[in-house]
C-alpha positions as CSV (number, residue, x, y, z in Angstrom):
1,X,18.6,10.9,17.9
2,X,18.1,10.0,21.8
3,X,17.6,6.2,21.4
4,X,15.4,6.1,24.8
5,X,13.9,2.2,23.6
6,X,14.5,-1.0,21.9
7,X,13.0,-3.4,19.7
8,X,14.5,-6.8,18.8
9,X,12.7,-8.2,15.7
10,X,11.1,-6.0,12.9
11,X,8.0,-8.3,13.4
12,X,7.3,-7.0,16.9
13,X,5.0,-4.5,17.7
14,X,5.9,-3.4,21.3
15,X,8.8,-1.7,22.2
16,X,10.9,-1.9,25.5
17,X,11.8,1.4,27.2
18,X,15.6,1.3,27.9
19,X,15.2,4.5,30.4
20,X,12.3,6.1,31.8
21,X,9.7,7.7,29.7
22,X,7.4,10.1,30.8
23,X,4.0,10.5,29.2
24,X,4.2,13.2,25.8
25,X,8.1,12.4,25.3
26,X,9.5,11.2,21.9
27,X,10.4,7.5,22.0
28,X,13.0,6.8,19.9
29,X,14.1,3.6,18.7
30,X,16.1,2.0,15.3
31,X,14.4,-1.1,13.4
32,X,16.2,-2.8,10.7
33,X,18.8,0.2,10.6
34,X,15.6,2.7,10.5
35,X,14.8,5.6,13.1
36,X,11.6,5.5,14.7
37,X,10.1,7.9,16.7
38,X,6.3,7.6,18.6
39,X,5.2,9.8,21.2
40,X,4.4,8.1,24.4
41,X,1.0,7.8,25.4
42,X,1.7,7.2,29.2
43,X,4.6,7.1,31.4
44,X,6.6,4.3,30.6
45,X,8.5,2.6,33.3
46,X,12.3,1.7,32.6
47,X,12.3,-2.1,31.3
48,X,8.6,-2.0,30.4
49,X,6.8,-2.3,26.6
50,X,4.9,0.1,25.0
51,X,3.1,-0.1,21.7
52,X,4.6,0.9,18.5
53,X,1.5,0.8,16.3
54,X,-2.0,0.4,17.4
55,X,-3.0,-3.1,18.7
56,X,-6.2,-4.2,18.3
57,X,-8.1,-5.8,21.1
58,X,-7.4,-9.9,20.6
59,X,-4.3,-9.3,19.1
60,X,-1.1,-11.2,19.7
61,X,1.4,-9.3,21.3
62,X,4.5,-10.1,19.8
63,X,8.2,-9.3,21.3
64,X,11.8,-10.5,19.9
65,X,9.5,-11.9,17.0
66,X,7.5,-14.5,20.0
67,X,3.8,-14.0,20.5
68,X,4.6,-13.6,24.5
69,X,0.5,-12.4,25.2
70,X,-2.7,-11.0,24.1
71,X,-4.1,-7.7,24.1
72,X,-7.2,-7.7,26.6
73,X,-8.2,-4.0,25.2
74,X,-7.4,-2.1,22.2
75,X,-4.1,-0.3,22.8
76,X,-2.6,2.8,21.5
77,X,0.5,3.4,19.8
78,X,2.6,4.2,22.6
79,X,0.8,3.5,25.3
80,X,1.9,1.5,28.3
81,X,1.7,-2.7,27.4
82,X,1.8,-4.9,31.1
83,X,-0.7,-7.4,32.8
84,X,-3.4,-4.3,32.7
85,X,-3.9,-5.1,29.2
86,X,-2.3,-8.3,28.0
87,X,-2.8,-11.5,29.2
88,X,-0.2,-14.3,28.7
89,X,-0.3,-17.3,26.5
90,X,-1.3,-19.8,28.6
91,X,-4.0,-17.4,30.4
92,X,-5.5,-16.9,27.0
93,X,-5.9,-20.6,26.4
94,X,-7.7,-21.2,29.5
95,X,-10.0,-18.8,29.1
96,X,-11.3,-20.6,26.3
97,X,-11.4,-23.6,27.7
């Protein structure tokens, strides 16, 4: 297996590209001591998350096991997660102020 991502906490459900990913390539990544493998929706730039299941628009987006945003669309497993469709904590709670 060509681990090509990373994911901290088994509650999270965005992964973090540890190299480039380009859009239809196997992202592989191990959780709990399991082998995962999604295929990438988009390119994924080094550093950035993608989704490892669906996430439903409104959901928390949760990385090393911290809600760190919300999901401003529904997005797909694999696809690209950034500021295009998350919004951060404290942007969320202003917004419904």
């Amino acid at each position: 297996m060509n681990v090509n991502a990373m994911i901290i906490d088994a509650k999270d459900n965005v992964a973090v590209a540890i190299e480039p990913i380009a859009a239809g390539d196997t992202v592989a990544y191990l959780c709990q001591g399991k082998e995962i493998t999604l295929t990438a929706a988009e390119d994924i730039t080094i550093y950035h998350k993608l989704a490892a299941r669906d996430i439903a628009k409104g959901e928390p987006i949760v990385k090393y096991g911290e809600h760190i945003g919300v999901a401003t669309a529904d997005i797909p497993k694999g696809a690209h997660v950034h500021v295009h469709n998350v919004v951060s904590p404290q942007e969320d709670r202003r917004a419904k102020e």
